[in-house]
Every structure is written in structure tokens, then in C-alpha cells.
MIBAVO-264494 format. One line per 10 residues: number of its first residue (from 1); their letters; for each residue x, y, z negated of N, C-alpha, C, O. Coordinates in nm, 3 decimals, decimal comma, always signed. Example, Ala and Ser with C-alpha at 12.3 -4.5 7.8 and 13.67 -1.06 7.14 Angstrom:
2
1 = AS = +1,319/-0,569/-0,780/+1,230/-0,450/-0,780/+1,320/-0,330/-0,780/+1,424/-0,332/-0,846 ~ +1,285/-0,225/-0,708/+1,367/-0,106/-0,714/+1,290/+0,003/-0,787/+1,341/+0,114/-0,804 .
END
This chain:
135
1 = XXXXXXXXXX = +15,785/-14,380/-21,145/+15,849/-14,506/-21,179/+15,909/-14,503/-21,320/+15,901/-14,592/-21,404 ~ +15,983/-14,355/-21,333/+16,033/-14,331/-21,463/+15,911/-14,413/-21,604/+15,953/-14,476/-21,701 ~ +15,776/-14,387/-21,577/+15,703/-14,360/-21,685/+15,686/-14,567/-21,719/+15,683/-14,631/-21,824 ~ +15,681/-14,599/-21,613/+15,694/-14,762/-21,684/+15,793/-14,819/-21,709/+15,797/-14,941/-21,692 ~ +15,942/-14,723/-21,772/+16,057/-14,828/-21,776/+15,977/-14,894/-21,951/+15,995/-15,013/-21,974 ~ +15,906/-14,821/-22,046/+15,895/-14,878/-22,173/+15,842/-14,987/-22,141/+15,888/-15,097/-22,173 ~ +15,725/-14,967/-22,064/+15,655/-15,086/-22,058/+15,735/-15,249/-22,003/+15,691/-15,359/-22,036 ~ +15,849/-15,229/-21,924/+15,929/-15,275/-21,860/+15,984/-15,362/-21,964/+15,977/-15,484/-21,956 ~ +16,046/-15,292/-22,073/+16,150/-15,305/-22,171/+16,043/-15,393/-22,231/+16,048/-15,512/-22,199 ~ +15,973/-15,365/-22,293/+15,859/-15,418/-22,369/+15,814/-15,589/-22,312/+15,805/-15,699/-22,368 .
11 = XXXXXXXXXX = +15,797/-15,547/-22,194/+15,785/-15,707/-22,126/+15,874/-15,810/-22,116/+15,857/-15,932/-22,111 ~ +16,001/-15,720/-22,111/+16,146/-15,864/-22,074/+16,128/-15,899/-22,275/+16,093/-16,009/-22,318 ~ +16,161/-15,781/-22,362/+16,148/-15,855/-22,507/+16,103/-15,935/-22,491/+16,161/-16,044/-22,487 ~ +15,957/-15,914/-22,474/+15,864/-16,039/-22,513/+15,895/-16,186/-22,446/+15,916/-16,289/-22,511 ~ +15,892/-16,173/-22,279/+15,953/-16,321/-22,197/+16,075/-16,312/-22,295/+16,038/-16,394/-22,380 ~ +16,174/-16,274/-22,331/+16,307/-16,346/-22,381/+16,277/-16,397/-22,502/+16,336/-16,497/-22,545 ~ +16,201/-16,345/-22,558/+16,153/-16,392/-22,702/+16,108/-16,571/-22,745/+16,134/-16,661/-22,825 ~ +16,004/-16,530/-22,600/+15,914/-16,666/-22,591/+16,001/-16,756/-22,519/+15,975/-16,876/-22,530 ~ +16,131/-16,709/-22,424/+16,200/-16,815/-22,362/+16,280/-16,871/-22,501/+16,365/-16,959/-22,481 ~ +16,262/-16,832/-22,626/+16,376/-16,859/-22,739/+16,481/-16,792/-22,787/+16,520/-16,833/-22,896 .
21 = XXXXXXXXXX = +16,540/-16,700/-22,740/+16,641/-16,635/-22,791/+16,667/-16,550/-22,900/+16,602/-16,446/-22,905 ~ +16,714/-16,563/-22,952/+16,729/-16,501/-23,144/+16,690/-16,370/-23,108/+16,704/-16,312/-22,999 ~ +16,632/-16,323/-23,232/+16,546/-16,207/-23,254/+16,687/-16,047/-23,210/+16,671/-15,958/-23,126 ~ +16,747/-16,058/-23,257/+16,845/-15,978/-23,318/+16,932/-15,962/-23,147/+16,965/-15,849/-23,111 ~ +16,957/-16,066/-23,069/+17,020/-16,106/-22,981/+16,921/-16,015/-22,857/+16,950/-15,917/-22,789 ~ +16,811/-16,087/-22,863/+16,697/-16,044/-22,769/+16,703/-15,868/-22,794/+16,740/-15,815/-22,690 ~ +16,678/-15,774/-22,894/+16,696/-15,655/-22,904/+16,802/-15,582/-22,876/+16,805/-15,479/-22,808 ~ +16,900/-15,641/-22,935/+17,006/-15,579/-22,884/+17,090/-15,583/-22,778/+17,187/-15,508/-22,764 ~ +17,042/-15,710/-22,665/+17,095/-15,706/-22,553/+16,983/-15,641/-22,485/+17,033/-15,574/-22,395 ~ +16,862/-15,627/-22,484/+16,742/-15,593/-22,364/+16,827/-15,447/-22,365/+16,892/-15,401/-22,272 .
31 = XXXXXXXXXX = +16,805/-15,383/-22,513/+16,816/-15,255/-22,480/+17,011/-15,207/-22,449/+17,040/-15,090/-22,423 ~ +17,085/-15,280/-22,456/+17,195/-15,249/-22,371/+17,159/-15,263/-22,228/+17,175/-15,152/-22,176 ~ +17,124/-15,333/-22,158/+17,102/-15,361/-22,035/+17,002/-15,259/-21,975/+17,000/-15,243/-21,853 ~ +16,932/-15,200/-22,043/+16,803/-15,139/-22,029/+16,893/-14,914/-22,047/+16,867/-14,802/-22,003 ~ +16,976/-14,969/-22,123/+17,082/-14,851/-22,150/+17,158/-14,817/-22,021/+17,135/-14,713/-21,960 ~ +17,272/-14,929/-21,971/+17,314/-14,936/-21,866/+17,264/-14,936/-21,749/+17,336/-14,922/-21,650 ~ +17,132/-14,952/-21,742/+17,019/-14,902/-21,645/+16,973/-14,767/-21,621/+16,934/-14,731/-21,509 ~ +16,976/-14,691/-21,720/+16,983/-14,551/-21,761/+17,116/-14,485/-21,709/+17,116/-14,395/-21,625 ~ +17,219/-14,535/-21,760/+17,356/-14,478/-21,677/+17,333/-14,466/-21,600/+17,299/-14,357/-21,554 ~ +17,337/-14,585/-21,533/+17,392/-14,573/-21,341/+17,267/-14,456/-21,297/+17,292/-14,371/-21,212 .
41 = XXXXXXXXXX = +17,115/-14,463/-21,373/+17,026/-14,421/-21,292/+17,035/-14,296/-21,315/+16,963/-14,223/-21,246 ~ +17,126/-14,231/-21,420/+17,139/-14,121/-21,456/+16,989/-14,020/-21,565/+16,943/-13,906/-21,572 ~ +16,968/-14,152/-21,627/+16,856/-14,062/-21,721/+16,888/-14,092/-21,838/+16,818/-14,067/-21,936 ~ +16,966/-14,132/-21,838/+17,051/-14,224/-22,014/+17,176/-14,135/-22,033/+17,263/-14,155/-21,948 ~ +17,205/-14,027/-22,139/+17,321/-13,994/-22,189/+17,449/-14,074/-22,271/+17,459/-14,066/-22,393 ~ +17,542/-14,151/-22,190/+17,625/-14,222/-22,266/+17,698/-14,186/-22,349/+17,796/-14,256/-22,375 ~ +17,666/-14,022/-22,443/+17,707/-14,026/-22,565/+17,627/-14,069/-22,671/+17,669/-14,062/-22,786 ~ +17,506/-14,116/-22,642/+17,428/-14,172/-22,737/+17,510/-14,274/-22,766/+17,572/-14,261/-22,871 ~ +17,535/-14,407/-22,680/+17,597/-14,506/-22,761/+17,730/-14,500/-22,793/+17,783/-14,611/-22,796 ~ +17,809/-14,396/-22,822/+17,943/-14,357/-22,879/+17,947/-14,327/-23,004/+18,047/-14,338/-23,076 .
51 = XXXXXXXXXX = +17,755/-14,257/-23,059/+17,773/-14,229/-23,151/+17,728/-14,357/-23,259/+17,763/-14,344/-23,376 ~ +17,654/-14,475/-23,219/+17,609/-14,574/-23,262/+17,673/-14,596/-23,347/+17,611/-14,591/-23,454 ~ +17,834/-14,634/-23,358/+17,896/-14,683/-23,518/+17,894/-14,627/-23,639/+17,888/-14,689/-23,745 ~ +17,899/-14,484/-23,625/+17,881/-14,438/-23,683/+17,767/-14,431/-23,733/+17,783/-14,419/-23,854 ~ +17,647/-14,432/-23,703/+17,475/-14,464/-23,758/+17,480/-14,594/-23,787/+17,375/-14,645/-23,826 ~ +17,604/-14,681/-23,775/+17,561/-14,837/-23,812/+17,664/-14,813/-23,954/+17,650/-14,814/-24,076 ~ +17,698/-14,805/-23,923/+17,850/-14,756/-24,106/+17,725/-14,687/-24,179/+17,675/-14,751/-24,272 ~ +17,678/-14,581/-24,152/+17,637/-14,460/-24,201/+17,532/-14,552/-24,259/+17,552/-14,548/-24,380 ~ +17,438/-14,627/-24,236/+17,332/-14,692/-24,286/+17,366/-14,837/-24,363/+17,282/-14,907/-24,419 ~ +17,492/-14,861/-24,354/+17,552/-14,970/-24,471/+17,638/-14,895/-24,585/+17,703/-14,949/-24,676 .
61 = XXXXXXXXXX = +17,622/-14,758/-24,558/+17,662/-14,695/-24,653/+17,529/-14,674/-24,784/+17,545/-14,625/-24,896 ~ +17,433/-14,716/-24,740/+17,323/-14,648/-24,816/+17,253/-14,763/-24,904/+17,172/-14,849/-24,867 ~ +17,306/-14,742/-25,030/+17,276/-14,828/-25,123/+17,152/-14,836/-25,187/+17,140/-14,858/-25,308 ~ +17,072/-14,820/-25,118/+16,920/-14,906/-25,145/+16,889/-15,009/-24,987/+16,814/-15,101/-24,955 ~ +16,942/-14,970/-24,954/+16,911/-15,075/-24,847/+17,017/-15,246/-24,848/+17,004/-15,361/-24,806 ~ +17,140/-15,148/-24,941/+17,221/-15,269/-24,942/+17,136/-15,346/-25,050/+17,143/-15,467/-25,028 ~ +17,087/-15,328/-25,119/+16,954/-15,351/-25,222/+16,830/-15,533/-25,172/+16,763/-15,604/-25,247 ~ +16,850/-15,539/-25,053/+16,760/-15,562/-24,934/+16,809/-15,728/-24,924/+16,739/-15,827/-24,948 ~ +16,911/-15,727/-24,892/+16,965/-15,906/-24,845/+17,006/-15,934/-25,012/+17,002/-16,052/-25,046 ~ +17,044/-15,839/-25,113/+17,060/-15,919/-25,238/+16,959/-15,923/-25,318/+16,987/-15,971/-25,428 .
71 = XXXXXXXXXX = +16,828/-15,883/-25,300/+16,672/-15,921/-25,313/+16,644/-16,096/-25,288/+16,598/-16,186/-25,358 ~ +16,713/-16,083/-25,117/+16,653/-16,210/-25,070/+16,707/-16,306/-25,141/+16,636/-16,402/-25,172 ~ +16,840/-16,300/-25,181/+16,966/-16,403/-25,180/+16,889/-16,431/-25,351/+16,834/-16,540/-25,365 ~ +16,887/-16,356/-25,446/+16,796/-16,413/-25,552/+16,659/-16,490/-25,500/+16,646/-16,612/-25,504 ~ +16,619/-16,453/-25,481/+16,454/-16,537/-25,438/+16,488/-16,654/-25,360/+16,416/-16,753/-25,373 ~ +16,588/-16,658/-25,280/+16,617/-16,824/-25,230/+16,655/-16,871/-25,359/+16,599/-16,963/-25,420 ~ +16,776/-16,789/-25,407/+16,878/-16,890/-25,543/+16,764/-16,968/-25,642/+16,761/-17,089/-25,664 ~ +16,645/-16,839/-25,710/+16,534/-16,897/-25,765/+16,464/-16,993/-25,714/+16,420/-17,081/-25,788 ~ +16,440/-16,994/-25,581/+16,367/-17,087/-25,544/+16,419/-17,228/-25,536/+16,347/-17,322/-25,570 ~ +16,591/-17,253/-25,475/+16,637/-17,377/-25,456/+16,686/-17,438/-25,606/+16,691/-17,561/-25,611 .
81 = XXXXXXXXXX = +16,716/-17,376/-25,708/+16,727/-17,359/-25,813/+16,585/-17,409/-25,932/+16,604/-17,469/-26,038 ~ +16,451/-17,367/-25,879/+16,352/-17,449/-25,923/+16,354/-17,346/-26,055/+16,243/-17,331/-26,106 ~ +16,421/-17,302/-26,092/+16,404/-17,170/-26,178/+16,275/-17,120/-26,243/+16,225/-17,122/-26,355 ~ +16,242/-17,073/-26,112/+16,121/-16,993/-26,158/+15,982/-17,096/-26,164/+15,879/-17,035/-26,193 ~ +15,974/-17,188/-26,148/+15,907/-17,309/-26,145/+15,875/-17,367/-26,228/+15,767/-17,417/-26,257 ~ +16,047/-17,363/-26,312/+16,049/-17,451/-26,441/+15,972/-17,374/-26,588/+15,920/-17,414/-26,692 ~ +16,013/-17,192/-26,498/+15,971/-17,111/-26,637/+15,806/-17,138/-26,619/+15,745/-17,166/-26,722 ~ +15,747/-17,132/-26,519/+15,588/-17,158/-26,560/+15,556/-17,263/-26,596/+15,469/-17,257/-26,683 ~ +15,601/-17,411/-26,557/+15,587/-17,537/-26,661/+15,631/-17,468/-26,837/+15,574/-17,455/-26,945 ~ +15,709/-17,451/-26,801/+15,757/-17,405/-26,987/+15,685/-17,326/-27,061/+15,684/-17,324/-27,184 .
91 = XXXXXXXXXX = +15,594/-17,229/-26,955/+15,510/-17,132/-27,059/+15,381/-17,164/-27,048/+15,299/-17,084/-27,093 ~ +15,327/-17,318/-26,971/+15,224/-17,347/-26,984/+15,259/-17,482/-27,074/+15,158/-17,549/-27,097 ~ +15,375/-17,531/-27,127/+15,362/-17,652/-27,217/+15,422/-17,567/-27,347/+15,475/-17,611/-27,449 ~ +15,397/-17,450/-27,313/+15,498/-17,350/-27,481/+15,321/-17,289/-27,553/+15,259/-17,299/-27,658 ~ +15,307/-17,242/-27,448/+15,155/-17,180/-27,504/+15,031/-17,213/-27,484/+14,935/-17,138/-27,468 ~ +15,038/-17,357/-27,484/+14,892/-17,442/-27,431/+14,824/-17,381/-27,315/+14,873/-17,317/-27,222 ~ +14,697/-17,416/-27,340/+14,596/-17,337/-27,236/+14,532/-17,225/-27,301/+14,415/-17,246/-27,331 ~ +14,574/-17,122/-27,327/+14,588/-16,956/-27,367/+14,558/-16,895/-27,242/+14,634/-16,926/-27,149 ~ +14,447/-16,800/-27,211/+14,399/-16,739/-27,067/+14,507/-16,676/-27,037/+14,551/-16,610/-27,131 ~ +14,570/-16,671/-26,936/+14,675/-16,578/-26,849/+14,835/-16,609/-26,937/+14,929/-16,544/-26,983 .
101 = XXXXXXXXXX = +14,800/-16,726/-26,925/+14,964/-16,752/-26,989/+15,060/-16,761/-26,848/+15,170/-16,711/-26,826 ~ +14,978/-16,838/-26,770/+15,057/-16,838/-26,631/+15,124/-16,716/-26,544/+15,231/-16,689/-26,490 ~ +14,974/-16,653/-26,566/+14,982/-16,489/-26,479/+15,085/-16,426/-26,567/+15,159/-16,348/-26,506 ~ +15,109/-16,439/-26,692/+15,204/-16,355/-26,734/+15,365/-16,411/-26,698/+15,464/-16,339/-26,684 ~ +15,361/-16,531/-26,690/+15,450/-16,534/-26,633/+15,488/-16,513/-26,489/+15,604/-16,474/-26,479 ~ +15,451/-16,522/-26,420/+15,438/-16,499/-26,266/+15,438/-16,363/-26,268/+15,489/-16,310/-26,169 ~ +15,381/-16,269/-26,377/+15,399/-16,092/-26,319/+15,559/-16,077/-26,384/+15,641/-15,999/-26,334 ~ +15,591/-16,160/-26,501/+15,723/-16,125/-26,559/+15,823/-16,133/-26,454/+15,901/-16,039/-26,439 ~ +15,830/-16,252/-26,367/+15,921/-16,268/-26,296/+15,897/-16,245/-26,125/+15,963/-16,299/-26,036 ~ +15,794/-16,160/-26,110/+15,768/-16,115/-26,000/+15,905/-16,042/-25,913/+15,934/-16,049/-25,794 .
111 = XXXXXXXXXX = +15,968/-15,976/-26,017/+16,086/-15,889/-25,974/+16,128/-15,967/-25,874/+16,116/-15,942/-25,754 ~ +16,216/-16,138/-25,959/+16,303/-16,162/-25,898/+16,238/-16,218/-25,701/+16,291/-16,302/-25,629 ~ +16,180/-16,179/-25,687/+16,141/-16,222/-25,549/+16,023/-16,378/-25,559/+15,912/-16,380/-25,612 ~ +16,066/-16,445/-25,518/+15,991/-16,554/-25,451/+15,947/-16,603/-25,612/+16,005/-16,560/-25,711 ~ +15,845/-16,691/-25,616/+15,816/-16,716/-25,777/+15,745/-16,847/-25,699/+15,660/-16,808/-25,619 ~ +15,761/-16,985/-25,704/+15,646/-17,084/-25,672/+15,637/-17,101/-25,561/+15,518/-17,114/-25,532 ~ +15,713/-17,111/-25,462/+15,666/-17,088/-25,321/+15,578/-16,981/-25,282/+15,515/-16,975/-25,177 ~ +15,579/-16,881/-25,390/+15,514/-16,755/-25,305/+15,604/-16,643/-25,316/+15,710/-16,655/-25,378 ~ +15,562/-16,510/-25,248/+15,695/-16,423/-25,223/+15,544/-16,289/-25,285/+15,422/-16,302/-25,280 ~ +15,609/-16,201/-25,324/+15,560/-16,132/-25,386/+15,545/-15,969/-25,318/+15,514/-15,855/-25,354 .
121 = XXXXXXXXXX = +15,602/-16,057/-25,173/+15,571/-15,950/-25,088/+15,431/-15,889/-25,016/+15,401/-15,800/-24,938 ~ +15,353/-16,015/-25,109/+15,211/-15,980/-25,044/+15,135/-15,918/-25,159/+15,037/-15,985/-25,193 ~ +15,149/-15,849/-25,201/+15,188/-15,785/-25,320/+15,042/-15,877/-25,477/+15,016/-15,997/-25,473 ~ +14,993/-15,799/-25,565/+14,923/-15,936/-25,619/+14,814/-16,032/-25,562/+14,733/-16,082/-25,640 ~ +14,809/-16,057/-25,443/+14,708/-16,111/-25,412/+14,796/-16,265/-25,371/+14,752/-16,350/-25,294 ~ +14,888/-16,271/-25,421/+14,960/-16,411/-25,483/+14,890/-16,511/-25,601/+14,865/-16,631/-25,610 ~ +14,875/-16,395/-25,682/+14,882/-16,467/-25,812/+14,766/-16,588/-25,818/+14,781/-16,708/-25,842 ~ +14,647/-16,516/-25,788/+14,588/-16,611/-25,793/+14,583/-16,813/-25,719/+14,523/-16,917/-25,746 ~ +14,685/-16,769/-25,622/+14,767/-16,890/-25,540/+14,825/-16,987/-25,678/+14,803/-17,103/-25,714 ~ +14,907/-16,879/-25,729/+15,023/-16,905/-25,820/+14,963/-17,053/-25,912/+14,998/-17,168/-25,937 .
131 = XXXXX = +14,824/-16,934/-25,947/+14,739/-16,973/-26,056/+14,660/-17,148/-26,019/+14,652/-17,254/-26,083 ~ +14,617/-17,104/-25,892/+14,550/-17,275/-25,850/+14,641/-17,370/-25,830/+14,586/-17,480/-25,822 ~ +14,785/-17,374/-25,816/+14,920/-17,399/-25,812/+14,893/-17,474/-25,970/+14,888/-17,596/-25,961 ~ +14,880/-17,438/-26,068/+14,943/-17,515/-26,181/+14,783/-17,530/-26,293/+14,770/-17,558/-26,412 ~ +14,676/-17,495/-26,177/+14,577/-17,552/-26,303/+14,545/-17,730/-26,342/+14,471/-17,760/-26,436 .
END
């Protein structure tokens, strides 16, 4: 019985998921409940979750990850901001129709995250989007 509790766990995610319940909410309650299932049944060590704050501090301590939500928070600002939008109108009415005037802009400001309604998380196989975007 032991060997299908994953599969178990795996199945309520998914029904709670699809019944609607926030991503974050759905994980972290299945597997409390799924924890406290372990207690009582005695195959779950309840110093594991004693040590949890500490691995949750310990990993907001680590400054590349804090790196992560102030990534995003630029790429919305650029985006609601029209920013990065305005710079490719500007470097296609600054430098006429010059081959890859666009692309250069779109790789310049790739950093800041989102560029055009695209995210640069799909790494260059954007650009060319970018590109049919403003021909």
C-alpha cells in the first residue's frame, strides 16, 4: 500500500488543481495533509517539518534567486510602461529601413525581460516574432 501513496499525492494535486485552487495553496496543503498522514501512520519523521523555516529563510537568503521576482517586476514595469515598444518604434523611425535595425534592438534590450509582448524566456526564437511584429 506504502508504494502508491506518490501516486496518491499526485492524483489529489491534480483533482485540486482542476477543481481551481491556487497553485501554491494546492502544494502546500496536499503535501501537509499527505505529511500528517505519514505521522499518525508512522512513516513520516516530524522533524522534517521543524526544520522547514529554516530551508525557507536559508533560501531567501540567497541572492541570485532574490534576483528572480525583480527580473519579473522590470519586464511587467517595461511592458505596462510601453518602454520597450517605444524604443523599437524609435530605432526603426531613427535608422530607416537598415537590415537588423529592429533585431538590434530587441537583442539590446533582451536583458530587461519582456520586450513587445514577448518574454525572452524562450530564448532567441522570439525575435523573429519581434521582427513580423513591426515589419
Amino acid at each position: 500500500m506504502i508504494e502508491l501513496i506518490p501516486l496518491i499525492l499526485f492524483l489529489a494535486i491534480c483533482l485540486l488543481l482542476m477543481l481551481g485552487f491556487p497553485v501554491a495553496f494546492t502544494l502546500a496543503g496536499t503535501a501537509l495533509v499527505f505529511a500528517a498522514f505519514g505521522i499518525i501512520g508512522g512513516v513520516f519523521d516530524p522533524n522534517l517539518l521543524k526544520a522547514m523555516p529554516d530551508r525557507i529563510f536559508g533560501t531567501m537568503n540567497n541572492e541570485t534567486l532574490i534576483a528572480i521576482p525583480l527580473f519579473v517586476l522590470m519586464g511587467i514595469l517595461l511592458e505596462k510602461s510601453r518602454l520597450a515598444e517605444e524604443l523599437l518604434e524609435n530605432m526603426s523611425k531613427a535608422f530607416g529601413r537598415f537590415p537588423g535595425v529592429e533585431y538590434l534592438g530587441y537583442s539590446g534590450w533582451h536583458a530587461f525581460g519582456r520586450v513587445h509582448r514577448h518574454c525572452w524566456g524562450n530564448g532567441g526564437c522570439n525575435g523573429p516574432d519581434v521582427l513580423a511584429d513591426h515589419a
